[in-house]
C-alpha positions as CSV (number, residue, x, y, z in Angstrom):
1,X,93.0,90.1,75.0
2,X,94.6,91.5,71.9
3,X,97.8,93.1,72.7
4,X,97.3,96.7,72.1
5,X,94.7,96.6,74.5
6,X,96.5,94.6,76.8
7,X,98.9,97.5,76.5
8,X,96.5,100.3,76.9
9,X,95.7,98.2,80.3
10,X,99.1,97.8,81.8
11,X,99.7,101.5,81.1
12,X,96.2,102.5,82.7
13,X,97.6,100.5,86.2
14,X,100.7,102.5,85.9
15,X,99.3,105.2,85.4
16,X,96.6,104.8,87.9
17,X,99.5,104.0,91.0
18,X,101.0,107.6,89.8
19,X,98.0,109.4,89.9
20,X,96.5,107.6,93.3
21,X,100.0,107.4,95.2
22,X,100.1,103.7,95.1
23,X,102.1,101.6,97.6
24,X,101.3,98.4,97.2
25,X,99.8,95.8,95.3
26,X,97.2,92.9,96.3
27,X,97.2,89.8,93.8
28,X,94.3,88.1,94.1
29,X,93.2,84.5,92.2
30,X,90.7,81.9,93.2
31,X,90.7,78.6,94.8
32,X,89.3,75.5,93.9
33,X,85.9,75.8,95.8
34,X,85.2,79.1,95.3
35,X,87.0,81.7,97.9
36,X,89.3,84.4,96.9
37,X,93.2,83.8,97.9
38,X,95.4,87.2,97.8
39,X,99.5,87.9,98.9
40,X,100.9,91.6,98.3
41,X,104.3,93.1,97.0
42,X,105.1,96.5,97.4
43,X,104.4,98.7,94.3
44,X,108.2,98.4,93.2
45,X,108.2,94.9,92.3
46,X,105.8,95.3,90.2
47,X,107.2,96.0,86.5
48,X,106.1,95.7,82.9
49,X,107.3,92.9,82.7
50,X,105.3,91.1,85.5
51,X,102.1,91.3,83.3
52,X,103.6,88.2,81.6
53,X,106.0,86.6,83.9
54,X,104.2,86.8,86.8
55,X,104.7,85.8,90.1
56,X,106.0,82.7,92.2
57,X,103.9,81.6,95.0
58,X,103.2,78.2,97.3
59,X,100.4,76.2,96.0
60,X,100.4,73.6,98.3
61,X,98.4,74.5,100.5
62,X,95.6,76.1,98.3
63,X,92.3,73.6,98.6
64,X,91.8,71.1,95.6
65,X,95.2,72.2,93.9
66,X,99.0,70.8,94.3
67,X,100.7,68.3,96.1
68,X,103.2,69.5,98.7
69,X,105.7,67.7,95.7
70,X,104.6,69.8,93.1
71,X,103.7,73.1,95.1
72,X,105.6,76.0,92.8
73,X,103.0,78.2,90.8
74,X,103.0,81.6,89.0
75,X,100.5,83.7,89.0
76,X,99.6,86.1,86.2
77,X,97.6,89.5,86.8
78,X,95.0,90.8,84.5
79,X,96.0,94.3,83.9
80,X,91.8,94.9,83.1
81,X,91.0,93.9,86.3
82,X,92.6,96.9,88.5
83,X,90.5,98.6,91.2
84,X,92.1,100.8,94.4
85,X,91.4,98.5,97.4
86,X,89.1,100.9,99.5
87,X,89.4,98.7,102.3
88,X,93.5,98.5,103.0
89,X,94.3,101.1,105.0
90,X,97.7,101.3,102.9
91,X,97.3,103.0,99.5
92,X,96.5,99.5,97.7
93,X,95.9,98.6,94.1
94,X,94.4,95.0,93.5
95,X,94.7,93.0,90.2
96,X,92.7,89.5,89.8
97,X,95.0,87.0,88.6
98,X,95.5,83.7,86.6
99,X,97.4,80.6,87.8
100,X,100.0,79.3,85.6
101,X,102.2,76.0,86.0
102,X,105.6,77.4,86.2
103,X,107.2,74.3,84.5
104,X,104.9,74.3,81.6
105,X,103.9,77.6,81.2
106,X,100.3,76.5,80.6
107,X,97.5,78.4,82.2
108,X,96.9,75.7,85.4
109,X,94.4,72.8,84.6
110,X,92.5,73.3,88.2
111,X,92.4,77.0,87.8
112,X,89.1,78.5,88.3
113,X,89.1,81.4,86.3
114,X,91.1,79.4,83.7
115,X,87.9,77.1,82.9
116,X,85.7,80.0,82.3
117,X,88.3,81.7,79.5
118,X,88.1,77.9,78.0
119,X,84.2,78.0,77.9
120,X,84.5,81.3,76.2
121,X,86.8,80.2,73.8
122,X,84.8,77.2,73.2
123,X,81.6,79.3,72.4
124,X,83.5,81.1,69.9
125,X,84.9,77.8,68.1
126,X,81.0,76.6,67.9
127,X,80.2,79.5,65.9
128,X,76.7,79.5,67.2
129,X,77.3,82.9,69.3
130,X,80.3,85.0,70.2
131,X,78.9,86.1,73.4
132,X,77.6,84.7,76.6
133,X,76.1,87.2,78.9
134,X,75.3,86.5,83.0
135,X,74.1,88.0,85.3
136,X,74.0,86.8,89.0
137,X,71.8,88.0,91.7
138,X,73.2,86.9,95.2
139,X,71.0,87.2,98.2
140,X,72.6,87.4,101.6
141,X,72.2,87.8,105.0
142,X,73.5,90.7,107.0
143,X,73.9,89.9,110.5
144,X,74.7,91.2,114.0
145,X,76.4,88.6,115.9
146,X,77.7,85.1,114.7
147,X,79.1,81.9,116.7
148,X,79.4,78.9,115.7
149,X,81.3,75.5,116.7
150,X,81.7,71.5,116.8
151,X,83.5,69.3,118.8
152,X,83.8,66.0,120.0
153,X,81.5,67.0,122.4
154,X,79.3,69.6,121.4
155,X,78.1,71.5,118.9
156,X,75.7,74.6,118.0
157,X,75.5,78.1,116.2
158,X,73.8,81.2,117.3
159,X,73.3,84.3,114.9
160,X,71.7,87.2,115.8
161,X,70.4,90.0,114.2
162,X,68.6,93.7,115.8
163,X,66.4,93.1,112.7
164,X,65.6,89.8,113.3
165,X,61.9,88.8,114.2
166,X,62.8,86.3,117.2
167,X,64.3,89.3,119.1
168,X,60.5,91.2,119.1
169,X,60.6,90.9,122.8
170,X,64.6,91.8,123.8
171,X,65.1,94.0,125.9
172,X,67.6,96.8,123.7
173,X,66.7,99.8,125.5
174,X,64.6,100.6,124.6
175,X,63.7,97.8,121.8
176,X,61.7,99.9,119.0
177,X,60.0,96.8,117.4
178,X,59.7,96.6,113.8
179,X,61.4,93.6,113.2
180,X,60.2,92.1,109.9
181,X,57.9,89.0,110.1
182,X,59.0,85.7,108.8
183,X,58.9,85.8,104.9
184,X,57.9,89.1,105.3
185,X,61.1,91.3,104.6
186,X,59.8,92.3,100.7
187,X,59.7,95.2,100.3
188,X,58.6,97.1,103.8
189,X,60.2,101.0,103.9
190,X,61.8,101.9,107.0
191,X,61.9,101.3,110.1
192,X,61.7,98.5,109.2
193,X,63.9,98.0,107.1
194,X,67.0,99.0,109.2
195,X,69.6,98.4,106.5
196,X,68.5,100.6,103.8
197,X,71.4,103.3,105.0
198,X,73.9,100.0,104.7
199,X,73.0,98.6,101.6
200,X,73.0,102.5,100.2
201,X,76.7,102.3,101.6
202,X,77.4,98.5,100.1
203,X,76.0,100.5,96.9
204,X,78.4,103.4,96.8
205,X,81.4,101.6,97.3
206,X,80.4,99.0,94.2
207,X,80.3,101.8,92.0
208,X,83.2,103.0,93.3
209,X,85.4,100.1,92.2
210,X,84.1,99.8,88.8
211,X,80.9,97.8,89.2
212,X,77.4,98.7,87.5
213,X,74.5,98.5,90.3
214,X,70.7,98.4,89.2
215,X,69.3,97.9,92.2
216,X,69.0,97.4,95.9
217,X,66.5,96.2,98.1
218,X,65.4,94.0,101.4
219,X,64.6,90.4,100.6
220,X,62.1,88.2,101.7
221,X,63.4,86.6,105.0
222,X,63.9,88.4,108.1
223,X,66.9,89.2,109.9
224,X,68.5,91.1,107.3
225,X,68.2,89.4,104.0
226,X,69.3,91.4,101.1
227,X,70.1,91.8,97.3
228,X,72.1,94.4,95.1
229,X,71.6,93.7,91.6
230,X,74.3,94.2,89.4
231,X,74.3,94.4,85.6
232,X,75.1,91.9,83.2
233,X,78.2,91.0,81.9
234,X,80.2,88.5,79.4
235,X,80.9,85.4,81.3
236,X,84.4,85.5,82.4
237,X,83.6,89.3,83.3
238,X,80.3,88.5,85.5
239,X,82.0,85.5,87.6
240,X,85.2,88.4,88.2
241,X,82.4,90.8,89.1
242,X,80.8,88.6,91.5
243,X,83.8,87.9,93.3
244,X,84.4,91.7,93.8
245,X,81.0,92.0,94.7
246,X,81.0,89.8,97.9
247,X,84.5,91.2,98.8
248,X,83.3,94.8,99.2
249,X,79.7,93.7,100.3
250,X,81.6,91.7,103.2
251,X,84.4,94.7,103.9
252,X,81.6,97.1,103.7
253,X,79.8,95.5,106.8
254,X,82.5,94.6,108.8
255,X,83.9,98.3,108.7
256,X,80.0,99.2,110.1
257,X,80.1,96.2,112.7
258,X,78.1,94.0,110.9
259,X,78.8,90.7,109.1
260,X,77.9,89.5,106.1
261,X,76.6,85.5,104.9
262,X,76.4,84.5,101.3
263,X,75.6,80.8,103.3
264,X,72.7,79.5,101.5
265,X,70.5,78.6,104.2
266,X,71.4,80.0,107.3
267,X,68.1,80.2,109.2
268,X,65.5,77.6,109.8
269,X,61.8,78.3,108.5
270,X,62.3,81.0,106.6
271,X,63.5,81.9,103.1
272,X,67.4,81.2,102.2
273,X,69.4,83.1,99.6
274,X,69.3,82.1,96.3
275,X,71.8,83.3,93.1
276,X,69.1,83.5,90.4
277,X,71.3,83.5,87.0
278,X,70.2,85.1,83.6
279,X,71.6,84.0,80.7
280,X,71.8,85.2,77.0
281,X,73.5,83.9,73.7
282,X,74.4,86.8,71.3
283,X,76.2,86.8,67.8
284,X,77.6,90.2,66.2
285,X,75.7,92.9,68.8
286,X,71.9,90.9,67.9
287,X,70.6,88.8,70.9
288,X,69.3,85.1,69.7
289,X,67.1,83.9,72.7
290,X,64.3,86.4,71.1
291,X,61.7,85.2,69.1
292,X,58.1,83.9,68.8
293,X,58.1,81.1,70.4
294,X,56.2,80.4,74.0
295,X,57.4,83.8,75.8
296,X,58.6,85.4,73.1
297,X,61.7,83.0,73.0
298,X,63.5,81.6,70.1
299,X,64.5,78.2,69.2
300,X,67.5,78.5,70.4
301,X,66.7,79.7,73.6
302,X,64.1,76.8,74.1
303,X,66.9,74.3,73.3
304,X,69.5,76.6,75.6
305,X,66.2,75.5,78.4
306,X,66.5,71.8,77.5
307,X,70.0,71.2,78.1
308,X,69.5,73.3,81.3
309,X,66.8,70.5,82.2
310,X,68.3,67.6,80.9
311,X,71.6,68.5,83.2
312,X,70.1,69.9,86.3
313,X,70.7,67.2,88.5
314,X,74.7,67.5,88.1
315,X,74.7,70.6,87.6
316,X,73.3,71.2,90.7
317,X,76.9,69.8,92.2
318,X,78.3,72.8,90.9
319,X,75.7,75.5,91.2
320,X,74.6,74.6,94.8
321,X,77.9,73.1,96.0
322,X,77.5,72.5,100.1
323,X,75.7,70.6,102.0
324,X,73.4,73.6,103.2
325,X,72.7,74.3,100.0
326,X,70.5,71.3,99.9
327,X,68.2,73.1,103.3
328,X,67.0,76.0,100.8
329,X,66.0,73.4,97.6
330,X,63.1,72.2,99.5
331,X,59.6,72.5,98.4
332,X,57.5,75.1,100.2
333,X,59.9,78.1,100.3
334,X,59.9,79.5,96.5
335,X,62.8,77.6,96.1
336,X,63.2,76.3,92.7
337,X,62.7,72.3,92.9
338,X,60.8,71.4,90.0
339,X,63.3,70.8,86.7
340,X,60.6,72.8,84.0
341,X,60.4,76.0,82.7
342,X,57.3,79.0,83.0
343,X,57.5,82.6,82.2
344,X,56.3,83.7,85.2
345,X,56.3,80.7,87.9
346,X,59.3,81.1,90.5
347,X,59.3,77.3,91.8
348,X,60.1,76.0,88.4
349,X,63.7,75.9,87.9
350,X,63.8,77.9,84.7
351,X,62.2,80.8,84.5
352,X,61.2,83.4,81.7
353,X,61.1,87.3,83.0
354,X,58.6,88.9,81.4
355,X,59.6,92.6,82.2
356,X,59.9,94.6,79.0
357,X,58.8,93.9,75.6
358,X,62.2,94.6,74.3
359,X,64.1,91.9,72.2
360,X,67.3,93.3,74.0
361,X,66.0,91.8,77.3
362,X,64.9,88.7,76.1
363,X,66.8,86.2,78.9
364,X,66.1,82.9,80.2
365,X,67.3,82.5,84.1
366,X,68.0,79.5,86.0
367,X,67.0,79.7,89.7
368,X,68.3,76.9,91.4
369,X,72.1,78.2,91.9
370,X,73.1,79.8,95.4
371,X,75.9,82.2,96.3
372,X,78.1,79.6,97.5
373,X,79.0,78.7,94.1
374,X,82.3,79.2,92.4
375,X,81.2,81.2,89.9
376,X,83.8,80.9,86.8
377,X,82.9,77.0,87.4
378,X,78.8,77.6,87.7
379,X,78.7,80.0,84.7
380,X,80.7,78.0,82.7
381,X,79.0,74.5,83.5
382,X,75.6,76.6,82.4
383,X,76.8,77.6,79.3
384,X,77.9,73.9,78.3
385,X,74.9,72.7,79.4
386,X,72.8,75.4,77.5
387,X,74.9,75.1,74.1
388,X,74.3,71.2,74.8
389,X,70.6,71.7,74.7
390,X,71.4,73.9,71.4
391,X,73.6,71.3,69.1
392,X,71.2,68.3,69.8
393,X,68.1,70.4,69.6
394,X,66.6,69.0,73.0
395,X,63.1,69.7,73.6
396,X,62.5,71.5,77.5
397,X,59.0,70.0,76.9
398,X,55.6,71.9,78.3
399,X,56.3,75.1,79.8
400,X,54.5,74.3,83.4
401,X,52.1,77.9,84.1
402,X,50.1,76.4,86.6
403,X,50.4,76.9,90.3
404,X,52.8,74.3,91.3
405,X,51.3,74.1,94.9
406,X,47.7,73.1,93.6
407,X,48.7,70.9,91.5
408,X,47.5,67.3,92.2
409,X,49.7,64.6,93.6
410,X,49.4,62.5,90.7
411,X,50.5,65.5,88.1
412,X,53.1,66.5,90.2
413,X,54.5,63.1,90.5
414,X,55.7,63.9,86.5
415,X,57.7,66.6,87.1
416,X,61.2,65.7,87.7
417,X,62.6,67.6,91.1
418,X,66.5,69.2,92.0
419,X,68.5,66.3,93.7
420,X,67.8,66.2,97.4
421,X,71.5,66.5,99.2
422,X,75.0,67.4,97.9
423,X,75.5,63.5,98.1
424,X,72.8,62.6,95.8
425,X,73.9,65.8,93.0
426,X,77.8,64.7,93.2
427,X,76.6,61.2,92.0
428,X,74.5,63.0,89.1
429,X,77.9,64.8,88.2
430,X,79.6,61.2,88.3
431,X,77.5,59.4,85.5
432,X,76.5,62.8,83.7
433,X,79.7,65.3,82.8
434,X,80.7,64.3,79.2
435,X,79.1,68.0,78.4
436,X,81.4,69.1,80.3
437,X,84.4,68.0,78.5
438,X,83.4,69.4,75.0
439,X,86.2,71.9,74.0
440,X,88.4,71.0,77.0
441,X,86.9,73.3,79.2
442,X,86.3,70.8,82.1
443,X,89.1,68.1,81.9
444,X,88.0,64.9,83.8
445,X,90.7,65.9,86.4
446,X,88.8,68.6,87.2
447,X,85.7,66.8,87.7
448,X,87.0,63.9,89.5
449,X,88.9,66.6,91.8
450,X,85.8,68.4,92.6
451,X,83.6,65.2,93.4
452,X,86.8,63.9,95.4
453,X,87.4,66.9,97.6
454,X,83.1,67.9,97.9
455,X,82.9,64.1,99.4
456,X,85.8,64.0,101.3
457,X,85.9,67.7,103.1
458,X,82.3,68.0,103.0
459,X,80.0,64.7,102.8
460,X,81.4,62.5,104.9
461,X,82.6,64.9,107.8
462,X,79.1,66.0,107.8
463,X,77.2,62.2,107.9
464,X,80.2,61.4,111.0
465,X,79.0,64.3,113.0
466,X,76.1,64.1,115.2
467,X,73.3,66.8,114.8
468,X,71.9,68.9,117.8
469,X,68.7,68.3,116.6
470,X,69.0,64.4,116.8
471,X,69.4,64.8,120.5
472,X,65.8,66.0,120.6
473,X,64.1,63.2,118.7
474,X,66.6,60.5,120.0
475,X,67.8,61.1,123.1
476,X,65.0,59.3,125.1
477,X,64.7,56.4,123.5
């Protein structure tokens, strides 16, 4: 940020606490898998000043970051990042911040957000665009009632929903049916859709903290699946905008006695939520995916497609990071399995919207990602992926139009398929991340941190535990 803006911001946030009758202040940064941390100071400690020196905090105990040895960190707020926090009851103003080492100065290696200002730097230093645009769509689940737990003993969940289809015969006094069929929820008005007045809410209080919303809708599952589209953004921009999108989504619900899921696959046998991602390259305002090529693409863009390809398999142990993510990429669900590219089929991987005719909309969009992702790390991986695919020219191949599902066994054999668990994509990351390491944007710290902590928080804990379903295939024999 050049300094007189930076300027222009700080003095917006000051004046925004004097106009708003600010009391405090909410810092807010991310963790190492993907959650937002926050810790607040009343609104006279912050200064001028603390735009560049910051504030100290324990890092210790963040996931993925410091040693209890090494545990001081600063962080940074963005003065462009401001928003009044509509869900502190206290008159609250909340800034997103960076993580600095306090010793160094340096903006911290393991830092998140950090890692996506590199990848923008990096596409500037390439010269082959100055712009990387994204834009996420994060399905979720709104839901009722949640439980969950696992012991040495026992384990189960149970989530419940007035929408959903398996509670057609509750008694609710009286229960007024419409519950939306299995992969059924697209796009039936109300009744039933029962969360239109929600979402309309969710909606309302997006726009109200700064975010652009295009859309809104039901998805395809039942018991509450949803989507609110927002627009596209620059990179670093979109993964900020995404994290402030879940946080009001979730507050929004929980204020109406609902809660809110961005878990990948949370029911069995019906659809899970995806995080389709559109992309775009751009140089001086003029887009360069357009062309007149197969769908009205570029060269570019079909290169962009082949590093997208080529890496899918460890990208894949950043995009769809848990274990659960690896219940939605399964054939027979729309999920996107098969690593190819079509302008209009959704079970290939890459896909080519075909909506306008305008050169300005000319995107490609990855559909394998899911909402559990860490986005500054998904986005940026993407992009290094995509620009990879541009400098060695890589060819995506065919473009595969046909209907997946009829295609013979011995044709679909050839086309290559997302890796089966979060296991099998960490190993992919393992022997494929040198693309990653181009401009210093991932270091190899990084990498081997994520692949460390995924295997030992998630992978193994999960192959240890026994599952309740085991018990009814094994418990007989």
């Amino acid at each position: 940020m050049a300094k007189s803006a930076a300027s222009g911001s700080v003095a917006r946030v000051f004046k925004l606490v004097k106009d708003e009758g600010v009391t405090m202040v909410d810092f807010k940064f991310m963790d190492f898998p993907g959650q937002w941390q926050h810790f607040s100071v009343p609104i006279n400690q912050l200064k001028v000043s603390s735009f560049e020196e910051g504030f100290g905090f324990d890092g210790s105990s963040i996931r993925g970051w410091k040693a209890i040895n090494e545990s001081d960190m600063l962080i940074v707020p963005d003065p462009g990042t401001v928003f009044i926090d509509r869900f502190i009851e206290e008159k609250t103003i909340s800034l997103t911040c960076d993580v600095f080492d306090p010793i160094t100065k340096e903006k911290y290696e393991r830092c998140p957000r950090n890692i996506a200002q590199k990848a923008e730097a990096y596409l500037a230093s390439t010269g082959i665009a100055d712009t990387a645009y994204f834009g996420a769509e994060a399905e979720f689940f709104i839901f009722d009632d949640v439980r969950f737990d696992t012991n040495e003993h026992s384990s189960y969940y149970h989530v419940d929903s007035v929408e959903g289809r398996w509670n057609s015969g509750r008694e609710e006094m009286p229960n007024l049916g419409y519950k939306p069929r299995y992969k059924e929820g697209y796009f039936p008005v109300p009744p039933t859709d029962q969360l239109q007045d929600l979402r309309n809410e969710m909606t309302k209080n997006l726009i109200a903290v700064g975010l652009e919303v295009e859309a809104q809708h039901h998805e395809v599952a039942t018991a509450g699946q949803s989507e609110i589209d927002l627009r596209f953004l620059p990179l670093l921009a979109s993964a900020d905008a995404l994290l402030l999108f879940k946080y009001v989504v979730k507050n929004t619900a929980r204020l109406r006695g609902k809660t809110v899921t961005f878990m990948p696959k949370p029911i069995f046998a019906d659809n899970g939520s995806g995080m389709h991602v559109h992309q775009s390259l751009w140089k001086n305002g003029k887009t360069l995916f357009h062309g007149n090529r197969y769908a009205n693409l570029s060269d570019m863009a079909l290169h962009y497609i082949g590093g997208l390809l080529k890496h899918a398999p460890a990208l894949c142990a950043i995009t769809n990071p848990t274990t659960n993510s690896y219940k939605r990429l399964v054939p027979g669900f729309e999920a996107p399995v098969n690593l190819a590219y079509s302008q209009r089929n959704r079970s290939a991987s890459v896909r080519i919207p075909m909506y306008s005719p305008s050169p300005k909309a000319k995107r490609i969009e990855f559909r394998c990602p899911d909402p559990a992702c860490n986005p500054y790390l998904a986005f940026s991986a993407l992009l290094l992926a995509g620009l990879d695919g541009v400098m060695n020219k890589i060819d995506p191949g065919e473009p595969l139009d046909k209907d997946i599902y009829d295609l013979e066994p011995e044709e679909l054999k050839n086309v290559p398929s997302t890796p089966g668990s979060l296991d099998e994509a960490l190993h992919a990351l393992e022997r494929d991340h040198d693309f990653l390491l181009r401009g210093d944007v991932f270091t190899e710290d990084v990498i081997d941190a994520w692949i460390q902590y995924k295997m030992d928080k998630e992978v193994k804990p999960m192959a240890l535990r026994p599952h309740p379903y085991e018990f009814g295939l094994y418990y007989d024999v």
